[in-house]
C-alpha positions as a Markdown table, in Angstrom:
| # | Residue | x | y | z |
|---|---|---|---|---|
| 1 | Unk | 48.1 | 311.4 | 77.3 |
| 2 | Unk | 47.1 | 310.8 | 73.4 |
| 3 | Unk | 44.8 | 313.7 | 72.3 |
| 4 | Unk | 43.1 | 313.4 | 69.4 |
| 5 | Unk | 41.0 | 315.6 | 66.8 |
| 6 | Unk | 37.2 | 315.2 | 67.5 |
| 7 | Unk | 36.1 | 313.2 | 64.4 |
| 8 | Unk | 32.8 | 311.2 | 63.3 |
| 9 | Unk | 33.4 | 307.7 | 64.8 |
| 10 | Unk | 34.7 | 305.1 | 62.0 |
| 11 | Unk | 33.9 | 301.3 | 61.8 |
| 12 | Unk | 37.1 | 299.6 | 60.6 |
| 13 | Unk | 37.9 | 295.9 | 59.9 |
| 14 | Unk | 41.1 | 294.2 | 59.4 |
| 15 | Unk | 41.5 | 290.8 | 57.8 |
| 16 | Unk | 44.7 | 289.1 | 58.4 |
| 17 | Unk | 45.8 | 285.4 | 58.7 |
| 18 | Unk | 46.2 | 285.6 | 62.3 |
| 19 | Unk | 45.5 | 288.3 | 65.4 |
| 20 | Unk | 47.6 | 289.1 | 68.1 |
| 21 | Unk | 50.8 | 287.1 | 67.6 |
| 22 | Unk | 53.3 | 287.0 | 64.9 |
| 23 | Unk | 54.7 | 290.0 | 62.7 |
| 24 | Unk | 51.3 | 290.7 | 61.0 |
| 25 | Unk | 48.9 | 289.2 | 63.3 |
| 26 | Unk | 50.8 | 292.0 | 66.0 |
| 27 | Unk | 50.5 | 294.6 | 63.7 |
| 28 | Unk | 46.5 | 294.7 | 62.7 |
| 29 | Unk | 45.7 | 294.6 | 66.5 |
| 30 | Unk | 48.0 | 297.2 | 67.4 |
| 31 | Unk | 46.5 | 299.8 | 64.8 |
| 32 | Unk | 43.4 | 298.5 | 65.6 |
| 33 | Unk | 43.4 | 300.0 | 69.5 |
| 34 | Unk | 44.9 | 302.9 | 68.0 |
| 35 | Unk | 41.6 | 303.5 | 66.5 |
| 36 | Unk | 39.9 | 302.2 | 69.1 |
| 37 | Unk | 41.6 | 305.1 | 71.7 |
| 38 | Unk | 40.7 | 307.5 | 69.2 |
| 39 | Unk | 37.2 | 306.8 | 69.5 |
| 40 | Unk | 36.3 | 304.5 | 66.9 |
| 41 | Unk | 35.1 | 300.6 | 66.4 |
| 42 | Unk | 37.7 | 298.3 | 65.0 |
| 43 | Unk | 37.5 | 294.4 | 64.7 |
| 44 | Unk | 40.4 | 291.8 | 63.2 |
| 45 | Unk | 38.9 | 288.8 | 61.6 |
| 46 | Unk | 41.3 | 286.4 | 61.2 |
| 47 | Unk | 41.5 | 282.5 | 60.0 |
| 48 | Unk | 44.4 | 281.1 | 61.8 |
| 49 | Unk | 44.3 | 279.5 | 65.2 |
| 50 | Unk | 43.1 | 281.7 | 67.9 |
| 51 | Unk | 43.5 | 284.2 | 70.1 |
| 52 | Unk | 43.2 | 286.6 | 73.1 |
| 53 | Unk | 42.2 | 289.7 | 71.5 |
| 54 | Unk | 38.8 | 290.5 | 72.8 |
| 55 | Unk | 37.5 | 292.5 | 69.5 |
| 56 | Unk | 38.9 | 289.6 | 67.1 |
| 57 | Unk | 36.4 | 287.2 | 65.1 |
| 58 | Unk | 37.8 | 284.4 | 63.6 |
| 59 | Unk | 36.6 | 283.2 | 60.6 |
| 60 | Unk | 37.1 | 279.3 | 58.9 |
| 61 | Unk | 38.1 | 276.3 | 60.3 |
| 62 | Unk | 41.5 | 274.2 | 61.0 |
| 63 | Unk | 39.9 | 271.1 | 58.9 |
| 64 | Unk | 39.3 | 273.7 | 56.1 |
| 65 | Unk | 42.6 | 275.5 | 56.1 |
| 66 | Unk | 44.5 | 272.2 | 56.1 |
| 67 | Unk | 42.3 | 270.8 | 53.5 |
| 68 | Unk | 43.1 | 274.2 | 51.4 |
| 69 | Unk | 46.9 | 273.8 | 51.8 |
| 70 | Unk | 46.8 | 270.5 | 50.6 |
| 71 | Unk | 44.6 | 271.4 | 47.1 |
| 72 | Unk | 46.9 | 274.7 | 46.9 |
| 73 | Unk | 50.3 | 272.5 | 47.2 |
| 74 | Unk | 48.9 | 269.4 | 44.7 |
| 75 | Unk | 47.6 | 272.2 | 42.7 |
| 76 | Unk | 49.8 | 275.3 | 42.6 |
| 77 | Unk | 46.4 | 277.4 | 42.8 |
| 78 | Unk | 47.2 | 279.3 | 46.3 |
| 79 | Unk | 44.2 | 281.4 | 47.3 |
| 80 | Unk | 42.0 | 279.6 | 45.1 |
| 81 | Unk | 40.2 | 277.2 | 47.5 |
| 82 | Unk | 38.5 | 279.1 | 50.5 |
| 83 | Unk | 35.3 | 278.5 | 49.2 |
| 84 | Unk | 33.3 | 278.3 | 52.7 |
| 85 | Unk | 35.9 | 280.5 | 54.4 |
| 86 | Unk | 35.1 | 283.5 | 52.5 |
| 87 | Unk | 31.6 | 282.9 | 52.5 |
| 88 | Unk | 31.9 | 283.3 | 56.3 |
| 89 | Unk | 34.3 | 286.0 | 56.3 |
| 90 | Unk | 31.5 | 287.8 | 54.1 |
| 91 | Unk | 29.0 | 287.6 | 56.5 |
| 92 | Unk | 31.1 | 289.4 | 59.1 |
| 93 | Unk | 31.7 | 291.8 | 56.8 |
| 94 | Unk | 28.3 | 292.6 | 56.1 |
| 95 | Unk | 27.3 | 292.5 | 60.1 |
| 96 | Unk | 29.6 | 294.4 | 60.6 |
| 97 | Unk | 29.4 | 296.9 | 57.9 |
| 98 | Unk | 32.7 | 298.8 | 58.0 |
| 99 | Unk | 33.4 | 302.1 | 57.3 |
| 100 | Unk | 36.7 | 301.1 | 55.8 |
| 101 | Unk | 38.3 | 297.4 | 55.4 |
| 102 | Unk | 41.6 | 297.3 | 56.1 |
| 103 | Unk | 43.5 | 294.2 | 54.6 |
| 104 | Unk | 46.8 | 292.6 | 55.4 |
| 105 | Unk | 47.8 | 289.5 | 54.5 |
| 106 | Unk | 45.2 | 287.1 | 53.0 |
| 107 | Unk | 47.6 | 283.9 | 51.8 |
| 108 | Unk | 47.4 | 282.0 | 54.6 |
| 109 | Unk | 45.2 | 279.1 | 52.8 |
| 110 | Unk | 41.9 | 280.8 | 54.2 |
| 111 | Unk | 40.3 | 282.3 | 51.5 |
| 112 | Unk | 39.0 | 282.6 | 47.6 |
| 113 | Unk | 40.3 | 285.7 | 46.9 |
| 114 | Unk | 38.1 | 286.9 | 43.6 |
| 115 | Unk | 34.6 | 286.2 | 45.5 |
| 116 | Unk | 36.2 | 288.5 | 48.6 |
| 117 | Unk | 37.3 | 291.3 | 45.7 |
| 118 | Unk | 34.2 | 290.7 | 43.9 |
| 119 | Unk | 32.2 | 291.5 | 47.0 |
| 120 | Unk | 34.4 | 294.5 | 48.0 |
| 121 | Unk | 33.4 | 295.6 | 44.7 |
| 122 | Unk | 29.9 | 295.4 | 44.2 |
| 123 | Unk | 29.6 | 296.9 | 48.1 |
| 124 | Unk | 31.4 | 299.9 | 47.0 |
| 125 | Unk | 33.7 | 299.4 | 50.4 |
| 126 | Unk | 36.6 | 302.0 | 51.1 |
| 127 | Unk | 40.2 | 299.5 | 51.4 |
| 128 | Unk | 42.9 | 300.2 | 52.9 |
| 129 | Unk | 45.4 | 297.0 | 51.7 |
| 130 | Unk | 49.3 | 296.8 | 54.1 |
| 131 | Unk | 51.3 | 295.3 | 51.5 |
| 132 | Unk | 54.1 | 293.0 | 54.2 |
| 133 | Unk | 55.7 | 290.8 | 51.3 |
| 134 | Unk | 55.6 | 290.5 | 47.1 |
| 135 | Unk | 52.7 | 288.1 | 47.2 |
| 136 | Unk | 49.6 | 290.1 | 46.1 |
| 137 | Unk | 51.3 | 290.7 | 42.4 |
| 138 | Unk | 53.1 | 287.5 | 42.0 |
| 139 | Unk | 52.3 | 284.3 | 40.7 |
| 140 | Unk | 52.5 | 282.8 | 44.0 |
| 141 | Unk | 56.0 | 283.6 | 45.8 |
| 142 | Unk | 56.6 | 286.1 | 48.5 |
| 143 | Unk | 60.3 | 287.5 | 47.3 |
| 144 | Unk | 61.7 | 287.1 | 44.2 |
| 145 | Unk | 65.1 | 289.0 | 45.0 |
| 146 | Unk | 66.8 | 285.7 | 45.8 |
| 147 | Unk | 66.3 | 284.5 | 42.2 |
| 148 | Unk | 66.3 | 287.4 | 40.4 |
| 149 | Unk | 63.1 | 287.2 | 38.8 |
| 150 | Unk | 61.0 | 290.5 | 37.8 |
| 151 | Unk | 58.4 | 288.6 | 35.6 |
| 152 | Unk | 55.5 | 290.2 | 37.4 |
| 153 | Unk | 55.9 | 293.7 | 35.7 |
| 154 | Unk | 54.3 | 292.2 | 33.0 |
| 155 | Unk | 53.2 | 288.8 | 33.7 |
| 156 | Unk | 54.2 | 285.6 | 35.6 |
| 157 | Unk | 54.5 | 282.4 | 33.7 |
| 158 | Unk | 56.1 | 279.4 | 32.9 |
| 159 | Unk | 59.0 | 278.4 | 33.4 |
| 160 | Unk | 59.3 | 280.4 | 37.0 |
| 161 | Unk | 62.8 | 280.0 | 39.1 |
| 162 | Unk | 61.3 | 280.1 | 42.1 |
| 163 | Unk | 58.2 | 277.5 | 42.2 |
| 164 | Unk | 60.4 | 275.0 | 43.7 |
| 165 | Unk | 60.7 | 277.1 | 46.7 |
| 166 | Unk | 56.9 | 277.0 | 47.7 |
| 167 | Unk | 55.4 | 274.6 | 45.1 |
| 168 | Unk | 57.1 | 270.7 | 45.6 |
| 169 | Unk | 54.8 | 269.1 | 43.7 |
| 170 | Unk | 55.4 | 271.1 | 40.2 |
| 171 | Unk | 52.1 | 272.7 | 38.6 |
| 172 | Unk | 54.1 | 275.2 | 38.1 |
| 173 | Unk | 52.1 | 276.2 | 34.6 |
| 174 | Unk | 49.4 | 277.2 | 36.4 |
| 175 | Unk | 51.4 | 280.1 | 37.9 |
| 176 | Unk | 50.4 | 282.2 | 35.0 |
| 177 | Unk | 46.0 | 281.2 | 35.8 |
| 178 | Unk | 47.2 | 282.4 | 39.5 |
| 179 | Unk | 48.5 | 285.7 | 38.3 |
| 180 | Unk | 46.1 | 286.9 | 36.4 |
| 181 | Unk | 43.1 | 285.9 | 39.0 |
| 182 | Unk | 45.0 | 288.1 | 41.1 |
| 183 | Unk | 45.3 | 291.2 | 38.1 |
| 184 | Unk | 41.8 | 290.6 | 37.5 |
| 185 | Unk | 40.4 | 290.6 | 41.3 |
| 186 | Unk | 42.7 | 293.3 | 42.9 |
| 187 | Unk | 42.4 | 295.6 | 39.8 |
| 188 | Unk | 38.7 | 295.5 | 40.0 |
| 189 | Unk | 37.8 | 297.8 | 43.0 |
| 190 | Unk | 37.5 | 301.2 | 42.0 |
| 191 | Unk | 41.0 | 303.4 | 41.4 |
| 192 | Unk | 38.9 | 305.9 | 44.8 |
| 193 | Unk | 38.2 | 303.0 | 47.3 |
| 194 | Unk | 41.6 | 301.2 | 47.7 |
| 195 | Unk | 44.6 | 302.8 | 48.9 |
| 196 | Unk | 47.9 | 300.6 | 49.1 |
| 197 | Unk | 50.4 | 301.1 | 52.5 |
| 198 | Unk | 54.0 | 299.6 | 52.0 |
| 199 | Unk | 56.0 | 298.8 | 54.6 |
| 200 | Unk | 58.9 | 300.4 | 53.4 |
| 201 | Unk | 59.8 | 302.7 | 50.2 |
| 202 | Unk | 62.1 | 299.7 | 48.6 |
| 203 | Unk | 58.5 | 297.8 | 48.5 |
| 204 | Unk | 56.6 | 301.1 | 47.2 |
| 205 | Unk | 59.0 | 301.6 | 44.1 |
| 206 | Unk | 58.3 | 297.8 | 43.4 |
| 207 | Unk | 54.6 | 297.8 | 43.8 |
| 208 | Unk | 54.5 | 300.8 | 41.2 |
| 209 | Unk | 56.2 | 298.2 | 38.8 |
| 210 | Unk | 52.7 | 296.0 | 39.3 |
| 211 | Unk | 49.5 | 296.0 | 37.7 |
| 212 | Unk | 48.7 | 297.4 | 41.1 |
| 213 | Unk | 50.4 | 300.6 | 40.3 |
| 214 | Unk | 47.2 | 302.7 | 39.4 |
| 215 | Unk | 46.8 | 303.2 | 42.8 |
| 216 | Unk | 47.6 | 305.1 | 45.4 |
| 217 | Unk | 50.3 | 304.4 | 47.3 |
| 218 | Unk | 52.1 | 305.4 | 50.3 |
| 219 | Unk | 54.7 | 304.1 | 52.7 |
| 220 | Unk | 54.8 | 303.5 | 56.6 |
| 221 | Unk | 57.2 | 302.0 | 58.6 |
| 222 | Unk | 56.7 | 299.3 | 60.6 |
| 223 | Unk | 57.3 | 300.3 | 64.4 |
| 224 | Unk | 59.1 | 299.0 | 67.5 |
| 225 | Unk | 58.1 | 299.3 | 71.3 |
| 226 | Unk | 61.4 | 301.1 | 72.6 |
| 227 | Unk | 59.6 | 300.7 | 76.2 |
| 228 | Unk | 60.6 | 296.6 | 75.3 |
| 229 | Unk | 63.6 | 297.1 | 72.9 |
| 230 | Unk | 65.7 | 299.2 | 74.7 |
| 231 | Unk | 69.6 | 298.8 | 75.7 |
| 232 | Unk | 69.7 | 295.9 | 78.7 |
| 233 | Unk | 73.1 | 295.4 | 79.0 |
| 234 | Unk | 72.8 | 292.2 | 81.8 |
| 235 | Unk | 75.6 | 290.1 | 82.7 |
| 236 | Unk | 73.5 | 287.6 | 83.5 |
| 237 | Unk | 72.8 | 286.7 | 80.2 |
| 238 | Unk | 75.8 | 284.8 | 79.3 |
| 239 | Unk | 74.9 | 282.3 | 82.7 |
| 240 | Unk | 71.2 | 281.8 | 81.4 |
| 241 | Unk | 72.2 | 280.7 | 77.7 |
| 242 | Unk | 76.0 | 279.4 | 78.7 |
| 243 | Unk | 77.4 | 282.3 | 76.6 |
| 244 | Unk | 81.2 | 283.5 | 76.5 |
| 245 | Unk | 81.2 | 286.8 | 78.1 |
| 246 | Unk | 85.0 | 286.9 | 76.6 |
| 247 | Unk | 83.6 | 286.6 | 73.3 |
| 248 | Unk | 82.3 | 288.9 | 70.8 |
| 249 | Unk | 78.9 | 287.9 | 69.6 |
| 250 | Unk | 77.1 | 288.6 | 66.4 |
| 251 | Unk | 73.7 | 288.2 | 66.7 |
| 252 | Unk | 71.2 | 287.1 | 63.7 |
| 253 | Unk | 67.4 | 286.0 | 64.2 |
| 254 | Unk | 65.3 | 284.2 | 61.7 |
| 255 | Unk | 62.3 | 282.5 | 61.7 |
| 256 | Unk | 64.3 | 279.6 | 59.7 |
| 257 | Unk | 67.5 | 278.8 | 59.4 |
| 258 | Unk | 67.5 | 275.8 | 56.4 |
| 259 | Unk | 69.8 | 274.5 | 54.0 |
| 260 | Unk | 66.6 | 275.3 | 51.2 |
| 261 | Unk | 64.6 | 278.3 | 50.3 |
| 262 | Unk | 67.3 | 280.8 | 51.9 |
| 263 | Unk | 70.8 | 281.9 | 51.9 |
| 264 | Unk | 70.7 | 283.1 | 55.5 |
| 265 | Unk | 72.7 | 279.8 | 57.4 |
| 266 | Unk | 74.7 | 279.4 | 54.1 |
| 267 | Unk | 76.4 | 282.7 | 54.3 |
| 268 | Unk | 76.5 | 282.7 | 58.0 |
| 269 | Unk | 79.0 | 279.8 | 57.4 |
| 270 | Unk | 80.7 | 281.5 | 55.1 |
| 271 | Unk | 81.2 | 283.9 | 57.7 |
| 272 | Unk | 82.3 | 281.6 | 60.5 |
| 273 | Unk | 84.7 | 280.4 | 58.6 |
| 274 | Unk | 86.6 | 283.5 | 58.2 |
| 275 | Unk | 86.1 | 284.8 | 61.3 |
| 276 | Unk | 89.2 | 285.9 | 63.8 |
| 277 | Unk | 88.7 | 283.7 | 66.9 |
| 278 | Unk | 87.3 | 286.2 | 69.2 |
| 279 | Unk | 84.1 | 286.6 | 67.3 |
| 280 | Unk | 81.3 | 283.9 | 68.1 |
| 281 | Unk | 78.0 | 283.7 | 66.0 |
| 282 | Unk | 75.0 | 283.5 | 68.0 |
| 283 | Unk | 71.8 | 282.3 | 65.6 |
| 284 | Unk | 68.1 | 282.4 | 67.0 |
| 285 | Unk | 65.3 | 280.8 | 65.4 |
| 286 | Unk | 64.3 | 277.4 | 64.1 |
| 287 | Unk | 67.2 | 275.3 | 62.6 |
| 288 | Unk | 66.6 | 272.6 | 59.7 |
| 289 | Unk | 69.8 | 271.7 | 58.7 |
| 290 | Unk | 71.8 | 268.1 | 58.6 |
| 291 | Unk | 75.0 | 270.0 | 59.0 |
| 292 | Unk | 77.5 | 269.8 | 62.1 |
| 293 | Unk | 77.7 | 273.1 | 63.5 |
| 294 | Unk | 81.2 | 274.9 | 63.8 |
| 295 | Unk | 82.2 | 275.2 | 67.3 |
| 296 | Unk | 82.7 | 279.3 | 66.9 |
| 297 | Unk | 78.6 | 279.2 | 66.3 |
| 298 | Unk | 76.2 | 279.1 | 69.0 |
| 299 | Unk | 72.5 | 278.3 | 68.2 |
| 300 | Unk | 69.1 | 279.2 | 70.6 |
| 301 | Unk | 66.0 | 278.0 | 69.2 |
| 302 | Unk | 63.8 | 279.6 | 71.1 |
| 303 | Unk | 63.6 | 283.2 | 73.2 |
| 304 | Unk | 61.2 | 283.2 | 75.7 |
| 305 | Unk | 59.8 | 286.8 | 74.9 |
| 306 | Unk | 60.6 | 290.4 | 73.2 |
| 307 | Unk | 62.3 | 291.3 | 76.8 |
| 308 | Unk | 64.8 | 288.6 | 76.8 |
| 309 | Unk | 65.2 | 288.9 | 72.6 |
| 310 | Unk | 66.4 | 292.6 | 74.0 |
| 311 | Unk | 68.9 | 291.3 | 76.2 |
| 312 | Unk | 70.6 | 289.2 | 73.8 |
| 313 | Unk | 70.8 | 292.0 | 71.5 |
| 314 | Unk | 72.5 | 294.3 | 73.7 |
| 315 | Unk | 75.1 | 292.2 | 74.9 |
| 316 | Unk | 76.0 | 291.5 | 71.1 |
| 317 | Unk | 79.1 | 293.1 | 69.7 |
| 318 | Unk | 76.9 | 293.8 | 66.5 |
| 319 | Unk | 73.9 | 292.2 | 65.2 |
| 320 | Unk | 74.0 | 290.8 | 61.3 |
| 321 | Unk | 71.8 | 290.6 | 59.1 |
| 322 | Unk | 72.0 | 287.7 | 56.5 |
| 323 | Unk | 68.8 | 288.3 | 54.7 |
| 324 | Unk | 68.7 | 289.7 | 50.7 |
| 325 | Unk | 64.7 | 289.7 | 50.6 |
| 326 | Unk | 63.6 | 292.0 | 53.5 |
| 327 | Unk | 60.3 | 294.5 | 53.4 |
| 328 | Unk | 61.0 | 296.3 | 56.1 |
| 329 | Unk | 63.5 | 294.1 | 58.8 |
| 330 | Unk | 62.1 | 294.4 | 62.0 |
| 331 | Unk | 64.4 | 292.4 | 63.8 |
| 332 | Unk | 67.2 | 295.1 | 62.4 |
| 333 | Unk | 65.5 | 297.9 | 64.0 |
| 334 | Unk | 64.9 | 295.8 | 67.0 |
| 335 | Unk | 68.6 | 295.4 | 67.3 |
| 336 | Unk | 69.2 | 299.0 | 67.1 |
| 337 | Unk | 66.6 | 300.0 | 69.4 |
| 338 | Unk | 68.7 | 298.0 | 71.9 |
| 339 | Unk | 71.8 | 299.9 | 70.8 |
| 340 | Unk | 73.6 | 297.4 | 68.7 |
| 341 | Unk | 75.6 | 298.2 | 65.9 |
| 342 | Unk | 74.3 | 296.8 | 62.5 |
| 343 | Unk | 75.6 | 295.2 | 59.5 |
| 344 | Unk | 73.2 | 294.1 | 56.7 |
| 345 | Unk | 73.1 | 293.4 | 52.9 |
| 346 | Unk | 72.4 | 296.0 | 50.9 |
| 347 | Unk | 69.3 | 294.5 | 49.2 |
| 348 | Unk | 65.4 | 295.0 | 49.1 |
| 349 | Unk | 65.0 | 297.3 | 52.2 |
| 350 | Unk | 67.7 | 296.0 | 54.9 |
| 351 | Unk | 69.8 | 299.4 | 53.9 |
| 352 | Unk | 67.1 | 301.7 | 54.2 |
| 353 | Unk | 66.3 | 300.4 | 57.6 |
| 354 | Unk | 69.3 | 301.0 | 58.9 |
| 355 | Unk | 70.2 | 304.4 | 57.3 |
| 356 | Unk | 73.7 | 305.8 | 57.6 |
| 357 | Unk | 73.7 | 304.7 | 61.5 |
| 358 | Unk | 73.9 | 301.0 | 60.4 |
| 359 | Unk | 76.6 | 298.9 | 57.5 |
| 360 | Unk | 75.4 | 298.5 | 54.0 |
| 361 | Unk | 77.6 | 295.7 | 52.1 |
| 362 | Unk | 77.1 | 293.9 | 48.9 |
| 363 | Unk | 74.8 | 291.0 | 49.1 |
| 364 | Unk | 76.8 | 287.6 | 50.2 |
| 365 | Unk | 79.8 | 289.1 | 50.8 |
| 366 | Unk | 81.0 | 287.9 | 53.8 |
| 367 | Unk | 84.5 | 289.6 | 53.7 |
| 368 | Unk | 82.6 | 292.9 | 53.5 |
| 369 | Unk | 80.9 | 292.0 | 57.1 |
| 370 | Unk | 84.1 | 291.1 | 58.8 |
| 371 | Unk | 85.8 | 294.7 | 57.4 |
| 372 | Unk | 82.6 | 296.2 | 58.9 |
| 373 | Unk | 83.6 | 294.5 | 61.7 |
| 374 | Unk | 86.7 | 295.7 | 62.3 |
| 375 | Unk | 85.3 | 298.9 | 61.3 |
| 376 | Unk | 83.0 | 299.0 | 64.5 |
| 377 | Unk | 85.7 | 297.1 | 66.7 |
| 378 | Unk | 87.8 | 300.5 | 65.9 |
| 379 | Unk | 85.3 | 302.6 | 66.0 |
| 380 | Unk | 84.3 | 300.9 | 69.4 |
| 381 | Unk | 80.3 | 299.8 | 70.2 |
| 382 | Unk | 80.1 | 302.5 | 72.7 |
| 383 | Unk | 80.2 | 305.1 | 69.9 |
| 384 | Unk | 77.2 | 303.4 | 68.0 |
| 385 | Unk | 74.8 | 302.6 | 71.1 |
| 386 | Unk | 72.8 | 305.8 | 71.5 |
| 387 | Unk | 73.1 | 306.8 | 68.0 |
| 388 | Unk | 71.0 | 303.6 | 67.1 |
| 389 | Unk | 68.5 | 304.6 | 69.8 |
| 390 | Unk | 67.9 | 308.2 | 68.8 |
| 391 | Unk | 67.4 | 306.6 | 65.4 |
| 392 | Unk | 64.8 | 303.9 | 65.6 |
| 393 | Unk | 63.4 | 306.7 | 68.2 |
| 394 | Unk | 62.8 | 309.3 | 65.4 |
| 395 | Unk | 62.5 | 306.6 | 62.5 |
| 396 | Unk | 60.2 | 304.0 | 63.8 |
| 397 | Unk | 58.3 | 305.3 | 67.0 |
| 398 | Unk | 54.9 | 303.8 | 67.5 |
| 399 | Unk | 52.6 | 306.4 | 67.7 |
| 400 | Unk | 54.6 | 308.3 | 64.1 |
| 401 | Unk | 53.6 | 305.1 | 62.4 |
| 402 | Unk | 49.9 | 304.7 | 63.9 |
| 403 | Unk | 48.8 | 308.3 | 63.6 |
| 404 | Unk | 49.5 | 307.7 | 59.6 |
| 405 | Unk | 47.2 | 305.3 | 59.6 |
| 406 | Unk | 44.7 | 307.4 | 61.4 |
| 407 | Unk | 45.3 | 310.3 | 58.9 |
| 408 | Unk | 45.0 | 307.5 | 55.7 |
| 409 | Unk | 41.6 | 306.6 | 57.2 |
| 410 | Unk | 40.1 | 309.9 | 57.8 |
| 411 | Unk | 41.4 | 311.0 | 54.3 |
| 412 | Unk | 38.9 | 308.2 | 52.9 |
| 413 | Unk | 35.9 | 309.7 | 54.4 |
């Protein structure tokens, strides 16, 4: 049983994209029952699709946000359009009449971002903003590790590396309108009434290289369920997905594997390639690629669910990770909640997720991983199981992570 300090009951909102599915959408509802156990009101507006959370108020329409995508593609002016969204997202804002508005992620398309900062403003609202990606201080992209690009300590302009990536249709010039809309919005609240949470301290060191850096910030993890993600070691596993059980698997999930915008499938079959014949890759998530692929590669589109994600994981030999441009890595510490051994790059915050329990090599280096394997193969998996449990059980547990929140929110009062 959760006891908690008696404390004035709060009134918090979060705005996110979406509510109650995906990374983010998972996130806001989750702190948001926190709060509510503790006593206090909290709602999730949200623009994106729907959903079944019964304290979630969607704001927008489909016909709008599609509309909005289009303008911000043809245009390059992302966050920019959301003229009638806002207006309604307003409006629950001022029925609501938080105590404290707690903002995610606002670039799905849904809003117009100065008129929702101007209004935070002139209300005088306490903000609480989760920084999940690079966007709020960019000229438009997400990550910028891939391309090496740290124009947004002092400005973003023309010519930008990394347009291509999210912009097709060019406009790149107006990258530099985009990014200082966004200085001028999110600088304009008050230094007391926002507070910035990263996800990770790799993304708190580079938000205090922003014009966001005046002010404060802090840093908390992401969290796993370990009642889900938890070592399932079941045979049966390699029957339902027509698996090897005589091979070793390296596991790696993505949300996209593509021959554009990422490295990830490129260095995986770099990987293959070089692999002894005893190791098998196993890639999960959506594949967009013209390319045949090598019979010591297995592909899964879809898991049905975190519970069978958790299976797959723990019959792997050793789950890699081929991202360079990770804020926190939640499918790393998902692995190691399930007792796998790790190997990641050693870029953005991949290393720090999986502290000295997990393998840190050089970005790309696909030689590095299979030494690591070895490594673990001598080592044997056995040695590395609980020690990845205890970790992600002292590193990311749910209720660590949630309480912080609790504390940030009854700091601002």
């Amino acid at each position: 049983m959760i006891e908690f300090e008696k404390v004035s009951c709060m009134k918090i909102l979060h705005i996110n994209t979406v509510c109650g599915y995906g990374s983010t959408g998972n996130i806001a509802v989750e702190i948001a029952e926190y709060t509510r156990i503790a006593g206090h009101e909290a709602y999730v507006a949200f623009a994106h699709n729907g959903t079944k959370y019964a304290h979630g108020i969607k704001f927008g329409s489909t016909i709008e946000q599609k509309l909005y995508a289009i303008f911000a593609r043809l245009t390059g002016m992302q966050g920019l359009f959301g003229y009638r969204s806002t207006i309604q997202l307003i409006a629950i804002i001022d029925k609501i009449s938080p105590d404290i508005v707690h903002i995610h992620n606002i670039h799905g398309n849904t809003l117009y971002f100065p008129w929702l900062f101007n209004y935070l403003k002139q209300k005088k609202l306490k903000v609480i903003w989760t920084l999940h990606d690079c966007w709020s201080f960019t000229g438009g992209c997400s990550h910028f590790t891939r391309y090496g690009c740290f124009k947004f300590q002092k400005e973003c302009n023309y010519p930008c590396s990394s347009y291509r990536s999210w912009l097709p249709f060019g406009k790149a010039k107006r990258l530099n309108t985009v990014y200082n809309k966004k200085r001028d919005a999110f600088t304009s609240i008050d230094k007391d009434k926002l507070k910035i949470v990263t996800v990770s301290s790799w993304l708190n060191k580079t938000v205090k290289h922003s014009f966001l850096k005046k002010y404060e910030i802090s840093t908390i993890y992401n969290w796993i369920n370990t009642d889900i993600f938890q070592y399932r070691y079941d045979k049966t596993t390699f029957v339902k997905y027509n698996l090897d059980p005589n091979k070793k698997y390296l596991v790696s999930v993505s949300a996209l594997w593509s021959d554009t915008g990422t490295t990830k499938l490129n260095d995986a079959l770099r990987l293959v390639a070089i692999l002894p014949e005893e190791y098998q890759i196993l890639i999960i998530g959506n594949l967009e690629t013209s390319r045949t692929l090598p019979a010591n590669m297995t592909y899964i589109p879809y898991v049905n669910g975190a519970l069978e994600l958790s299976k797959l994981y723990s019959i792997a030999f050793a789950y890699v990770n081929f991202s360079i441009e990770d804020t926190f890595g939640k499918v790393i510490a998902e692995a190691m909640a399930c007792g796998t051994p790790t190997v990641v790059f050693d870029s953005t915050a991949c290393g720090e997720v999986v502290g000295d329990v997990g393998i840190k090599v050089p970005s790309h280096d696909v030689q590095a991983i299979l030494d690591a394997l070895t490594i673990i193969g001598q080592t044997g998996k056995e040695a590395y199981i609980q020690t990845s449990i205890d970790y992600v059980r002292s590193n990311f547990a749910p209720m660590v992570s949630l309480s912080k929140y609790l504390d940030i929110y009854n700091s601002f009062l």
